[in-house]
N, C-alpha and C positions, 0 to 999 in steps of 0.2 A: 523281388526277383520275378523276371517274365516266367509265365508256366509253358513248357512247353509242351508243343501242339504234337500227336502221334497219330502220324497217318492211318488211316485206315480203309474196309473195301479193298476198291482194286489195287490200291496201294502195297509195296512190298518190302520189308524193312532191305535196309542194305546188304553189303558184302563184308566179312572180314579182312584186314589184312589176305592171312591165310589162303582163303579162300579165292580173292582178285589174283594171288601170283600163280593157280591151281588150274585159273580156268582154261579153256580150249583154244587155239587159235581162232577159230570160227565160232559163233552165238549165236542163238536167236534173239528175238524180239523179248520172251521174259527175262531172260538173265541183264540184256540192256536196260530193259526199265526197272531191275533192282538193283544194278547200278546205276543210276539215276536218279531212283527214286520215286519214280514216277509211273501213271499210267501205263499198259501195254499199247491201247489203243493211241495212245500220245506216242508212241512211239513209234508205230506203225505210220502215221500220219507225219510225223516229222521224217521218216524215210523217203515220203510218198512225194514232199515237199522236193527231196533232195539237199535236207540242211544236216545230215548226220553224216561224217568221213567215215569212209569203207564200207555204205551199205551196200547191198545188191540182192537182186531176186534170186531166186532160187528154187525150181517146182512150184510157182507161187508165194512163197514164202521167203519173209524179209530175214537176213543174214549179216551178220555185220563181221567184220576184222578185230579181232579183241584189243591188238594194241592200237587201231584206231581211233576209236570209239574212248577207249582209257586216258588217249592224248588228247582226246578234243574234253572232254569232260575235267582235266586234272586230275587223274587218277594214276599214281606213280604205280610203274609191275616190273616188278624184280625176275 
């Protein structure tokens, strides 16, 4: 069996169920990249690209649409 690999650092383990149907209409940049999985800075930069649905500035700061971001990634929210 492959071992599997557990991110670490900036990395952020995931959401639960729970938790994904809990969140707020509007996110920032870390609850996106622990849905994701991934960097914050990755995610900031993928904004910045214009490759993330429903992001937008906000006082400087990246803000995303929660069921956007859920549909672009395959994340089902009840």
């Amino acid at each position: 069996m492959a071992e599997v690999v557990k991110p670490r650092g900036l990395y952020m383990a995931g959401y639960s169920v729970d938790e994904i149907n809990h969140l707020p209409a509007v996110i920032g940049t870390t609850e996106v990249a622990r849905l994701a999985r991934v960097c914050v800075r990755t995610v900031a930069k993928e904004a910045n690209k214009g490759n993330l649905d429903g992001a937008f500035r906000f006082g400087g700061q990246w803000r995303f649409y929660t069921d956007k971001i859920c549909a672009q990634l395959g994340i089902e929210r009840s």
